[in-house]
TISEMAR-94083 format. One line per 3 residues: number of its first residue (from 1); their letters; for each residue z negated, y negated, x negated of C-alpha. Coordinates in Angstrom, 1 decimal. Last residue first. Example, Ala and Ser with C-alpha at 12.3 -4.5 7.8 and 13.67 -1.06 7.14 Angstrom:
BEGIN
2	SA	-7.1/1.1/-13.7 ~ -7.8/4.5/-12.3
***
This chain:
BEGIN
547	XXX	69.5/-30.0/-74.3 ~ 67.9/-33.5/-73.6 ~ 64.2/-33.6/-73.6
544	XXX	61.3/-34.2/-71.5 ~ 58.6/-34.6/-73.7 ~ 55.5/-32.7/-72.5
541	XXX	53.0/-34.6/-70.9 ~ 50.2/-36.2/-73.2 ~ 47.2/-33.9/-73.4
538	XXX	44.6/-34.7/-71.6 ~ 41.7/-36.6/-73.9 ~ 38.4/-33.9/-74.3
535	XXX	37.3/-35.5/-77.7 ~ 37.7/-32.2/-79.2 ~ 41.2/-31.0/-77.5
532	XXX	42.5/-34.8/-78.4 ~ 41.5/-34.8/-81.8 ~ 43.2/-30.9/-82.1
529	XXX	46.3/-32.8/-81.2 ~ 46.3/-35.3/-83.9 ~ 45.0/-32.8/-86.6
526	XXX	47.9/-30.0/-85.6 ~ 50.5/-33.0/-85.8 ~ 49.2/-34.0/-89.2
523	XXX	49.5/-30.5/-90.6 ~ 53.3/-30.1/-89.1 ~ 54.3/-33.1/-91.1
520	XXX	52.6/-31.9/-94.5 ~ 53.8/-28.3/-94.1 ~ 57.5/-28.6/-96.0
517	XXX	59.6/-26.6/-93.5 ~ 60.7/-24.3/-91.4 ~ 57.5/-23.7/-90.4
514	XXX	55.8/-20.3/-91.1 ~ 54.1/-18.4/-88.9 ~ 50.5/-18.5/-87.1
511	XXX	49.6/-21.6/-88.5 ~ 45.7/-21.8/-88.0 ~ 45.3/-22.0/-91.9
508	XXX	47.6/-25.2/-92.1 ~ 44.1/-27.4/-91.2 ~ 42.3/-27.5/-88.3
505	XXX	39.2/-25.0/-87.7 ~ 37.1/-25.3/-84.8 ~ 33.0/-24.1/-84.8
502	XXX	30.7/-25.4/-82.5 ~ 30.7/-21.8/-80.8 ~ 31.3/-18.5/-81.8
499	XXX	33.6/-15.3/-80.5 ~ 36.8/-16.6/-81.4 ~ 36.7/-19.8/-83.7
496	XXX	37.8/-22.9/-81.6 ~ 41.5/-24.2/-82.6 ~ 42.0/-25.0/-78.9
493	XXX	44.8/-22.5/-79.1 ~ 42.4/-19.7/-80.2 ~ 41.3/-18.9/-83.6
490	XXX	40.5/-15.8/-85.6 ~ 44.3/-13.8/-84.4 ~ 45.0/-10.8/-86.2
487	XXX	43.8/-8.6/-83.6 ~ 45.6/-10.7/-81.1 ~ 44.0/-10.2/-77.7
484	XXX	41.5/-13.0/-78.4 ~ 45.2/-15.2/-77.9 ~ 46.4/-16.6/-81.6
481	XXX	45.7/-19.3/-84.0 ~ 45.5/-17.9/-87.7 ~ 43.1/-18.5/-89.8
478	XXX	44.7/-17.3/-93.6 ~ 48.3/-18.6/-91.8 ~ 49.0/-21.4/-94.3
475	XXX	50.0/-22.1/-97.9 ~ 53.2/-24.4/-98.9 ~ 52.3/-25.3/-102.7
472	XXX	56.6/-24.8/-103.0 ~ 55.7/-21.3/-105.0 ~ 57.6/-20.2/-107.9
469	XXX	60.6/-18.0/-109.0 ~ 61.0/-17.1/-112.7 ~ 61.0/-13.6/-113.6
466	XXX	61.0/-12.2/-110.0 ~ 63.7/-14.9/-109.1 ~ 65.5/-13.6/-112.2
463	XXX	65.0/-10.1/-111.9 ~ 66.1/-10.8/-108.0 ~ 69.7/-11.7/-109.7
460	XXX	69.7/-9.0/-111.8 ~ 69.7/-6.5/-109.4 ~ 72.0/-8.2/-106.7
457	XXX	74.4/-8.3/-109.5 ~ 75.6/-11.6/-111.4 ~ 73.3/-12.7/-114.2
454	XXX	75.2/-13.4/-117.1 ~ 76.4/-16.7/-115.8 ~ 73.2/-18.0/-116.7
451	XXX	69.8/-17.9/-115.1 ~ 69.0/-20.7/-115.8 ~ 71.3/-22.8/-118.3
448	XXX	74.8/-22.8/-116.2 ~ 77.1/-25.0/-118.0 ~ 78.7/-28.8/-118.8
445	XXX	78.7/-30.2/-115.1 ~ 79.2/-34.0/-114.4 ~ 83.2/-33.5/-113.7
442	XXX	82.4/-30.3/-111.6 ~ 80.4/-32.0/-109.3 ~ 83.3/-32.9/-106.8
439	XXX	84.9/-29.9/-107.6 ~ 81.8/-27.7/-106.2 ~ 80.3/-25.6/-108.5
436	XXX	76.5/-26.1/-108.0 ~ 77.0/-26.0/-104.3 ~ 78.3/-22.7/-104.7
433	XXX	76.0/-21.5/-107.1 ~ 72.5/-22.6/-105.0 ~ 74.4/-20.6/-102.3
430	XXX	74.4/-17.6/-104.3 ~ 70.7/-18.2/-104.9 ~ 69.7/-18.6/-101.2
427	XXX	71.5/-15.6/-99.9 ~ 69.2/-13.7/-102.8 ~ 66.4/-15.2/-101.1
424	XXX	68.0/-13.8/-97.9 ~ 68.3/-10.6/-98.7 ~ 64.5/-10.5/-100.8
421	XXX	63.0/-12.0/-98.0 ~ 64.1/-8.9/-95.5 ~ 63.4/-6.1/-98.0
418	XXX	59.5/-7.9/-97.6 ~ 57.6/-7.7/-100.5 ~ 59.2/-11.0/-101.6
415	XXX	55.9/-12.8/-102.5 ~ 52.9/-11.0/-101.8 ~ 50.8/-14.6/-101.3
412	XXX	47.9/-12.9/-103.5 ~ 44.9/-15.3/-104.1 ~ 41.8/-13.8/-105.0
409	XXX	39.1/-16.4/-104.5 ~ 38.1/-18.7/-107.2 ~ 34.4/-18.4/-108.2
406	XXX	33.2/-22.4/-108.0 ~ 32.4/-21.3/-104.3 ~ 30.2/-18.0/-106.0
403	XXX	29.5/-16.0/-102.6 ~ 31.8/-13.4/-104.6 ~ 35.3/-12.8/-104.9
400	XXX	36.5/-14.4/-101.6 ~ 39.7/-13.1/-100.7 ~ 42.5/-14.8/-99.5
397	XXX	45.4/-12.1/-98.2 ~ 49.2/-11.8/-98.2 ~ 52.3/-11.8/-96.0
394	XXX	56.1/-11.6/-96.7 ~ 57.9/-12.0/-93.6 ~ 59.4/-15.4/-95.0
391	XXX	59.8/-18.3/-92.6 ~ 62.0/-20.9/-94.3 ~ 63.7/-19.2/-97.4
388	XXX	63.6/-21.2/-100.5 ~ 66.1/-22.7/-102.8 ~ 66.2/-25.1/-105.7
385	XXX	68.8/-27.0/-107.8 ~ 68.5/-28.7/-110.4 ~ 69.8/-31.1/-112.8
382	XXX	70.0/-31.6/-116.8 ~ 70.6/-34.2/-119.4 ~ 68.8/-32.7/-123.0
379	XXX	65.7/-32.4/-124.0 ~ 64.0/-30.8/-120.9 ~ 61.4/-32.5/-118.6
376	XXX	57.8/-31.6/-119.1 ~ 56.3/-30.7/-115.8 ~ 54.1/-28.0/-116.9
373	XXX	55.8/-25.9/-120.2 ~ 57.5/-22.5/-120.1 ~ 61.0/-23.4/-119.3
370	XXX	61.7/-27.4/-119.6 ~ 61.9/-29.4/-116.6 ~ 65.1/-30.7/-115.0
367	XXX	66.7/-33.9/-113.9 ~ 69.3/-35.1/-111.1 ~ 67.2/-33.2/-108.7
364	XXX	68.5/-30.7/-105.6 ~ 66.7/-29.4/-103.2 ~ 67.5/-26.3/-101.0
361	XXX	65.9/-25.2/-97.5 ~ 66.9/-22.0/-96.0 ~ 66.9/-20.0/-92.7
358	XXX	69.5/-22.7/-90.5 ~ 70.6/-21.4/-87.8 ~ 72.5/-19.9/-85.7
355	XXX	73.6/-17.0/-88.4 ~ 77.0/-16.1/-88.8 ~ 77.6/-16.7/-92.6
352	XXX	74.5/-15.8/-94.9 ~ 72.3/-17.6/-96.8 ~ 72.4/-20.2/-94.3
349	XXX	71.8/-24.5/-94.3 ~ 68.8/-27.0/-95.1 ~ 70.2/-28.8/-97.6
346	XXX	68.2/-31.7/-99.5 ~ 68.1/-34.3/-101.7 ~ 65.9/-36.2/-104.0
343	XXX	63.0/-33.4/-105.0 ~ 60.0/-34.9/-107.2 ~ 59.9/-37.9/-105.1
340	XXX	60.9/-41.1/-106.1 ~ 58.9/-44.7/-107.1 ~ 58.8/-44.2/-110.7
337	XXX	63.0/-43.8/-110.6 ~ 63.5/-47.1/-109.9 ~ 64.5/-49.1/-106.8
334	XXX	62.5/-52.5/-107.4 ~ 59.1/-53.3/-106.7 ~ 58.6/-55.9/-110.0
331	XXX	56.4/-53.7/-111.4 ~ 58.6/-50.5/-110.2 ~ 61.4/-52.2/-111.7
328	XXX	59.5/-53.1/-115.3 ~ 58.4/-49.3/-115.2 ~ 61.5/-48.5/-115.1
325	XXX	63.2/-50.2/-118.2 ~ 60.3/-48.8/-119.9 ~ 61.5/-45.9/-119.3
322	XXX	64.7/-46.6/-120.5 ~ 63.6/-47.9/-123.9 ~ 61.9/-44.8/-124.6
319	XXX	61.7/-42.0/-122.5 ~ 61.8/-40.7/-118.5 ~ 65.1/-42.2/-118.1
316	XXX	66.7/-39.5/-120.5 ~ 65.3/-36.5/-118.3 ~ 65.9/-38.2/-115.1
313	XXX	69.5/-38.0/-116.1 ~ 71.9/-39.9/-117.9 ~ 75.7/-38.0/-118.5
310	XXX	77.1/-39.3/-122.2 ~ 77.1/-35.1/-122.8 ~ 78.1/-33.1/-119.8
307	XXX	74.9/-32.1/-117.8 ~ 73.1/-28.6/-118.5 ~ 72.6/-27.1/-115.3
304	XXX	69.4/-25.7/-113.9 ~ 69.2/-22.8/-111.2 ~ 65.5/-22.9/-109.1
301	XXX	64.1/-20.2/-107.1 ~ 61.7/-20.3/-104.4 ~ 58.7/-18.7/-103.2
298	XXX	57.7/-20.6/-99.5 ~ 54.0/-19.3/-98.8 ~ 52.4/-17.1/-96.7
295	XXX	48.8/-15.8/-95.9 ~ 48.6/-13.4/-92.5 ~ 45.0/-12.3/-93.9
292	XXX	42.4/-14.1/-95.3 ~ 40.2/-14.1/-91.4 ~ 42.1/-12.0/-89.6
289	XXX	39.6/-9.3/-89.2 ~ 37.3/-11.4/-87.4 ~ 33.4/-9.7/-87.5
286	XXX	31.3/-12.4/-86.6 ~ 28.2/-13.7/-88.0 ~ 27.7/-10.5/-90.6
283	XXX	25.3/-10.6/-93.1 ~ 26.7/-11.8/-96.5 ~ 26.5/-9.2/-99.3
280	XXX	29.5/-9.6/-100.4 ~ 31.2/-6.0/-100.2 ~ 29.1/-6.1/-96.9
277	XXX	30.9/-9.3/-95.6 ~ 34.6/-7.4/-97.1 ~ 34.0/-4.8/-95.0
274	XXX	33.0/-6.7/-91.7 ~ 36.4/-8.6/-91.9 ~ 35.9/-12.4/-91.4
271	XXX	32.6/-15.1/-90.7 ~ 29.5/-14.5/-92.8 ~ 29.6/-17.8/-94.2
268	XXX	31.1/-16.5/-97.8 ~ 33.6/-15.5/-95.3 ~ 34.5/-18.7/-93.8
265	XXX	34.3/-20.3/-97.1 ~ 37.2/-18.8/-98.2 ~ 39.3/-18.8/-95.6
262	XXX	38.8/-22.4/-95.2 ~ 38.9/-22.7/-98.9 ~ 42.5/-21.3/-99.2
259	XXX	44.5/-22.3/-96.6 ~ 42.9/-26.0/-96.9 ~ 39.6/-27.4/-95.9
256	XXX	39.5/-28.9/-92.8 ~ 37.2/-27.0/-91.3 ~ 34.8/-28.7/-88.1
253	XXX	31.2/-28.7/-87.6 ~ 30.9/-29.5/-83.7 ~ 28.6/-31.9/-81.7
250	XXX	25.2/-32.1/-83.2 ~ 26.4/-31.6/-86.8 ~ 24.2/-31.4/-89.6
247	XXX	24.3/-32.0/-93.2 ~ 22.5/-29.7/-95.5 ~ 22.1/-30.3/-99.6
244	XXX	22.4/-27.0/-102.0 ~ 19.9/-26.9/-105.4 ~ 22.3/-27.8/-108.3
241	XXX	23.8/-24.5/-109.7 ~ 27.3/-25.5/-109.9 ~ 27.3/-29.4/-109.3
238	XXX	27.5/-31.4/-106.0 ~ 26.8/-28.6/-103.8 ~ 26.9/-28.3/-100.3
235	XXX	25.7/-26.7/-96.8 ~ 27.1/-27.2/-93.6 ~ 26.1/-27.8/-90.1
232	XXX	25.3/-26.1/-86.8 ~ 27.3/-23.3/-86.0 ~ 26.8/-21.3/-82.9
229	XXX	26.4/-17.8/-83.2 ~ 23.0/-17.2/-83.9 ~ 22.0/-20.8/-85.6
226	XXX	24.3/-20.8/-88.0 ~ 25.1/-23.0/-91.2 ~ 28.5/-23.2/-92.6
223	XXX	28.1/-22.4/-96.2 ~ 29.3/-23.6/-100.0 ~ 30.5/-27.0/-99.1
220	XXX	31.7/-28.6/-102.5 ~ 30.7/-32.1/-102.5 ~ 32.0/-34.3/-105.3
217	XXX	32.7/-36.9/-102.2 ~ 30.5/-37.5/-99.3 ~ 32.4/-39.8/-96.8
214	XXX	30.6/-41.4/-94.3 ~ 32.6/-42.4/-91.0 ~ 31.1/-44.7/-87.8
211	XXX	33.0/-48.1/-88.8 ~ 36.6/-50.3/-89.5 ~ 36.5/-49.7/-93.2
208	XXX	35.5/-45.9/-93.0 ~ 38.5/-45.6/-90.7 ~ 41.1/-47.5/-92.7
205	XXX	39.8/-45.2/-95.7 ~ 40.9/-42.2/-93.5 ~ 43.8/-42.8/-92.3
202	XXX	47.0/-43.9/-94.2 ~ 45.2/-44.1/-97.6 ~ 43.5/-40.9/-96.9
199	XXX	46.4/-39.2/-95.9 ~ 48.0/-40.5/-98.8 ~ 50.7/-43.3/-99.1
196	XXX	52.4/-42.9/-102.0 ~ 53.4/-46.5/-104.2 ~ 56.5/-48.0/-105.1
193	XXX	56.4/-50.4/-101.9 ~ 56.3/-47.8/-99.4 ~ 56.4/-44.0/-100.2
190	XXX	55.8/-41.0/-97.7 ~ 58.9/-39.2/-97.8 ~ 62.0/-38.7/-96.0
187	XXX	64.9/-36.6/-98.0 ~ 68.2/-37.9/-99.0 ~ 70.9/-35.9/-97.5
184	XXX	72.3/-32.4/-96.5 ~ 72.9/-30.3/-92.8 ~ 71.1/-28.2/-90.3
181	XXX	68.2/-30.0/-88.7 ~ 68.8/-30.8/-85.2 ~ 65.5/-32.0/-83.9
178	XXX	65.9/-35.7/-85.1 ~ 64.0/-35.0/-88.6 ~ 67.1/-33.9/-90.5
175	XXX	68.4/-37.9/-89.6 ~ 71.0/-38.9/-91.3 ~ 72.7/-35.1/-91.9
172	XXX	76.1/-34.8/-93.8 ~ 77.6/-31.8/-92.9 ~ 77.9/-28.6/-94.7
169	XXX	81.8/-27.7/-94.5 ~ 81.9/-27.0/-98.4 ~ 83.5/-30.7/-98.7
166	XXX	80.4/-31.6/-97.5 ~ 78.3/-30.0/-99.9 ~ 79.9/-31.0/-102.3
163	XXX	80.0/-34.8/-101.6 ~ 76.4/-34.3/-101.2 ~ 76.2/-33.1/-104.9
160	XXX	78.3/-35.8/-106.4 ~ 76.0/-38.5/-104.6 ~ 72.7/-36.5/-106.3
157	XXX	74.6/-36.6/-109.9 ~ 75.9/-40.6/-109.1 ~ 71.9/-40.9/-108.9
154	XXX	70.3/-43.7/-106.2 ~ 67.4/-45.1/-105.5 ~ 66.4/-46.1/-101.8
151	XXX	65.4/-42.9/-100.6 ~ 64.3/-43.4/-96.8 ~ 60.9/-44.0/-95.6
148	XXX	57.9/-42.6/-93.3 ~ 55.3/-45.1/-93.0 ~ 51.9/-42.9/-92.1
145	XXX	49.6/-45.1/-89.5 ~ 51.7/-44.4/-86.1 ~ 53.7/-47.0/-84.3
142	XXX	57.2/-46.2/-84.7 ~ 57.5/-42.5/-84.2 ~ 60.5/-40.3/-83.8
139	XXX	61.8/-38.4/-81.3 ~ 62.5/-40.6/-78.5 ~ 63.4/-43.4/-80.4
136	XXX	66.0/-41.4/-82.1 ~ 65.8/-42.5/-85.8 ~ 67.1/-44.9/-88.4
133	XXX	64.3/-46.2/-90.7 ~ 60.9/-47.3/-91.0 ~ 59.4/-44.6/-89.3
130	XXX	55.3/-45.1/-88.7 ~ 54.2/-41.8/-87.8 ~ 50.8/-40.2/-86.5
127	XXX	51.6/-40.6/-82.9 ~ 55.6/-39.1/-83.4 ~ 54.6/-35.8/-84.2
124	XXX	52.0/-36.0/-81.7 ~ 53.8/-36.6/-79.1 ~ 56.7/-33.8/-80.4
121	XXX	53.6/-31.3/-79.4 ~ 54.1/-30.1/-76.2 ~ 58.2/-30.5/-76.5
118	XXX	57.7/-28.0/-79.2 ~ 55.7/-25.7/-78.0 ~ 51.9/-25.7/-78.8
115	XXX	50.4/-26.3/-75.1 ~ 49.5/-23.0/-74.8 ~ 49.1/-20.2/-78.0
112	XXX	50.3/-17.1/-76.6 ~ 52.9/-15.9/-79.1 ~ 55.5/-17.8/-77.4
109	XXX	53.9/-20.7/-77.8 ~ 54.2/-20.1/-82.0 ~ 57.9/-19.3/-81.3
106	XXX	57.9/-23.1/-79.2 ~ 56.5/-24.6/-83.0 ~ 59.1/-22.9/-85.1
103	XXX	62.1/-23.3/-82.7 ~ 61.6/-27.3/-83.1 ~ 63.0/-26.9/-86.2
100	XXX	61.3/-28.2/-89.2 ~ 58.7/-31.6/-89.9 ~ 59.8/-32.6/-93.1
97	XXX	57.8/-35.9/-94.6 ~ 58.3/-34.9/-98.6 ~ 55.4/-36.8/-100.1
94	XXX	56.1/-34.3/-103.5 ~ 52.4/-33.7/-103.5 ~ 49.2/-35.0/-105.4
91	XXX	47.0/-36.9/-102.6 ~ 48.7/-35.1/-99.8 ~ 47.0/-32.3/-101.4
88	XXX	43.5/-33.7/-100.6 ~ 43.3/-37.0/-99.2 ~ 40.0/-37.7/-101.5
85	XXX	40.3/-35.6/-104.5 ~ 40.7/-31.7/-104.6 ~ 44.3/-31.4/-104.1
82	XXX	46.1/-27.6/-104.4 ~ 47.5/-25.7/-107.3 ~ 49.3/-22.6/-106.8
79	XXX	50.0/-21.7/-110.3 ~ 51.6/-18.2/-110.7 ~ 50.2/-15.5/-112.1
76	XXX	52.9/-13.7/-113.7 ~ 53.3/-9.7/-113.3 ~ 57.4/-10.6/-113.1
73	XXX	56.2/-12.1/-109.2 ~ 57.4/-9.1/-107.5 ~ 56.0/-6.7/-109.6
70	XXX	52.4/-8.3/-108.7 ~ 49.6/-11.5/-110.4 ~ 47.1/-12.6/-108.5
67	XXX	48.0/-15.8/-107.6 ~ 46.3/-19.0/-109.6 ~ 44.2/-21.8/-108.3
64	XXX	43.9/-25.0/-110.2 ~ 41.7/-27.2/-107.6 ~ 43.5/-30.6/-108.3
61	XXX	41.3/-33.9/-108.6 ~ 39.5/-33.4/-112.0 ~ 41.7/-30.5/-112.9
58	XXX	44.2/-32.1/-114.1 ~ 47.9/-30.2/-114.3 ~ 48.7/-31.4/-111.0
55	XXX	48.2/-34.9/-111.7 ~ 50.0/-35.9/-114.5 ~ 53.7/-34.7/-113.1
52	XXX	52.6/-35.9/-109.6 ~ 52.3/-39.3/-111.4 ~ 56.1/-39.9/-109.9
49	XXX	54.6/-41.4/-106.8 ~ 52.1/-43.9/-108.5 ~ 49.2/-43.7/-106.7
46	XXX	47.9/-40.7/-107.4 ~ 48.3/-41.7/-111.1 ~ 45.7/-44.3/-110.9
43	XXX	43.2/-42.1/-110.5 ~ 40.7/-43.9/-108.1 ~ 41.1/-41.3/-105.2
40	XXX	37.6/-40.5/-104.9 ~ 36.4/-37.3/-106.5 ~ 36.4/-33.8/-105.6
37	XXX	34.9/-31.4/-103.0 ~ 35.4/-34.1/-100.3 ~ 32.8/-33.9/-97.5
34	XXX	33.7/-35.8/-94.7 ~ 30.8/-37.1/-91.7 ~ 31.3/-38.3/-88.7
31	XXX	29.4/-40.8/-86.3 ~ 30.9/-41.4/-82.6 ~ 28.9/-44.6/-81.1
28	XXX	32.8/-46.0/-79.6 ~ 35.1/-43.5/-79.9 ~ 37.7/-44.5/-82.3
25	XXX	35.7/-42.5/-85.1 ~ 37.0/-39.2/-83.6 ~ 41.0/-40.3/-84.7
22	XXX	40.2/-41.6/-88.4 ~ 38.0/-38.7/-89.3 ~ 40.2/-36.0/-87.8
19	XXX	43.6/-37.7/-89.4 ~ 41.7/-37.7/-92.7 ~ 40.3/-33.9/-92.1
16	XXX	44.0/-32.6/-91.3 ~ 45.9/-35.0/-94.2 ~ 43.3/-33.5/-97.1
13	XXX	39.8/-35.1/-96.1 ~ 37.7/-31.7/-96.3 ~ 35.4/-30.0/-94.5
10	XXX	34.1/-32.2/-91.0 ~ 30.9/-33.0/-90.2 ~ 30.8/-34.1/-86.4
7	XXX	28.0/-35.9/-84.7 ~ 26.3/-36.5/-87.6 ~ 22.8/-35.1/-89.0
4	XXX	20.7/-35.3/-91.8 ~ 19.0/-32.6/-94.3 ~ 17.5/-32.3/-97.4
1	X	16.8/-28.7/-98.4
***
């Protein structure tokens, strides 16, 4: 095998690995090397925010994973694509900057993980963020390399919706990344000047620009290499069957690789549950349970309305004469519809009365997709509404079917097995109808398409989400960060893998639970602070912050 050697060879340039690249490369002599399974980011689609509906049905920058398919899910597979191109899934996502509750990140202190609370971390929330926008200065970031902006086109469908909520007693929220998060508005996302702003486009090309960073792309890492327990580098593939290529790290080899391939190639490596190494026929490296395990995901459900007729939506400004209306403002870098993120507004509220806080996030789109096809919108004028609950119970396992990487792994989220998920994704549905049937809407509204008003009952209502439900592409857990006492736990709160050395893992895998939120934000905190752990910086001290 050929071989050469960094000082750090990171897996993977989604928003951890870009972050990781661009933050180790400040240090002055510091090499580091990124392999990228997929292809640069040269498809022009990335670029253009509303392309999301071309690129996550190609497989040339996507990695088109399915679920195994359960009762819960209707027996469907369900699509869970991810990004395979540089910047990974931040490459191809909704560029929906939502970073939760602060209660997420102190519950994962709680659990024994130091220094991950939220006043811990809110420095490097705000180091990785450029907000151009209202926002407490002491809570949001001004300075940081991804631009984080407001909606700045417009639907009388989305305006009618907000008025709903409000008049519902939801309040209007200016700023659901302050800390407090209850309420409804336009969401945040990464978008400036009619284009998306990747990871790598935020981070990680600026770093191979200014020095010190090689980026290997089509290279599909198919081993970490150990020398006893200490890993040393990582082996690759450009092509299935091409003979495998080494790079070597002298400091650290880090995974970045996603929820799914970190797992993945973890235990193809000889790292994860004993039984599942000798299923494989991998010698064991380390025996970590955990490793697959804890896997969640946000399922949601999604009611469409059939518009009134003479009522435009997305789905008549996506053809003809109109569209090409857009295209002329996103040329010219005015508000159009090009430049938008799939999901306009959002409502992070309850699904039931009484509760604290808020355990659900909805969306809402003045435009809907036709049943059965990928991203095609329907026919006729339509809008949508989508909920999800924000920490689901409901946990599931990656498996590696073979030592095969261009085998996908088994994939099985478990959605709704939990009696607690199902209450509150029912909560979430009901909710969906009241905000759907609010006076202020009413005017816009001709009926109730999916489900229809024939499902009412409890029973018929989860036959729906079973039938229909989908995944929000929000993976984590399958390395979870806990204490060595946790049995569950593979690694600690300096991201290091228990039990070896050389070997750290950032990426959503270590989440221990569920955000309350959309995992992009949360991912680029983890990368920023796991930067300082490796380059041994002090931590910043904790934000001191008002009650």
């Amino acid at each position: 095998m050929d071989a050469d050697s960094f000082d750090y060879v990171i897996v993977g340039s989604g928003a951890a690995g870009s972050v990781l690249a661009a933050r180790l490369s400040e240090d002055p002599g510091v090499s580091v090397c990124v392999l990228e399974a997929g292809p640069p980011d040269t498809n022009p689609y990335i670029h253009i925010p509303a392309g999301f509906i071309k690129t996550l049905s190609d497989p040339s920058v996507t990695w088109q994973f399915q679920t195994t398919p359960t009762e819960n899910t209707g027996g469907r597979a369900i699509s869970t694509v991810q990004g395979r191109t540089l910047g990974g899934s931040t490459s191809i996502n909704g560029m929906i900057y939502n970073r939760g509750q602060p209660a997420d990140l102190d519950h994962w202190a709680q659990r024994g993980n130091r220094g991950w609370g939220y006043a811990d971390t809110l420095p490097y929330l705000r180091r990785s963020e450029h907000r151009m926008g209202f926002g407490d200065p002491q809570r949001r970031g001004r300075s940081g390399s991804l631009p984080v902006t407001d909606m700045d086109w417009f639907h009388p469908l989305s305006e009618a919706f907000i008025a709903g909520c409000v008049g519902m007693g939801i309040p209007r929220n200016p700023d659901y990344n302050s800390g407090d998060q209850a309420g409804v508005g336009y969401f945040q996302r990464a978008i400036v000047k009619g284009r998306r702003v990747s990871a790598a486009r935020a981070f990680l090309h600026p770093a191979v620009a200014r020095g010190g960073v090689e980026v290997r792309t089509n290279a599909r890492a198919c081993q970490v290499l150990f020398e006893g327990k200490r890993a040393v580098g990582i082996a690759y593939q450009h092509e299935r069957g091409a003979p495998p290529r080494q790079v070597r790290a002298r400091r650290e080899v880090i995974l970045s690789a996603g929820t799914v391939n970190t797992a993945r190639l973890l235990q193809v490596s000889g790292v994860g549950p004993a039984a599942l190494l000798a299923k494989l026929g991998v010698p064991v490296v380390a025996d970590i349970p955990g490793v697959g395990s804890n896997f969640r995901d946000h399922y949601a459900s999604r009611i469409v309305m059939r518009a009134r007729p003479g009522v435009t939506t997305l789905n008549q400004m996506s053809r003809g004469w109109r569209l090409a209306a857009q295209v002329a403002r996103w040329a010219l870098q005015k508000p159009n519809i090009l430049a938008t993120a799939p999901s306009h507004v959002h409502v992070f509220w309850k699904s039931f009365e009484g509760l604290d806080a808020p355990d659900l996030q909805c969306v809402f789109t003045p435009g809907s997709y036709a049943a059965g096809k990928v991203y095609v919108l329907d026919d006729y004028p339509g809008m949508t509404a989508g909920a999800w609950q924000h920490r689901p119970e409901s946990t599931g396992w990656v498996t590696a079917r073979s030592t095969d990487v261009f085998e996908h792994p088994e994939i099985n989220p478990n959605y709704l097995s939990n009696p607690g998920d199902r209450q509150v994704h029912l909560g979430g549905i009901r909710l969906l109808r009241r905000m759907l049937a609010t006076p202020q809407l009413a005017p816009f509204v001709q009926e109730e398409v999916l489900p229809g008003q024939q499902a009412q009952t409890d029973d018929e209502l989860l036959d729906f989400a079973r039938q229909n439900g989908s995944t929000t592409y929000h993976l984590i857990g399958t390395a979870r960060m806990g204490p060595a006492t946790d049995p569950t736990a593979v690694v600690d709160d300096r991201l290091l893998v228990h039990g070896l050395q050389g070997l750290r893992v950032v990426d959503a895998s270590i989440m221990p639970h569920m955000p309350s939120a959309n995992t992009y934000a949360t991912t680029l905190m983890i990368a920023e602070k796991a930067a300082d752990m490796i380059r041994g910086r002090p931590a910043p001290e904790a934000e001191q912050l008002p009650a």
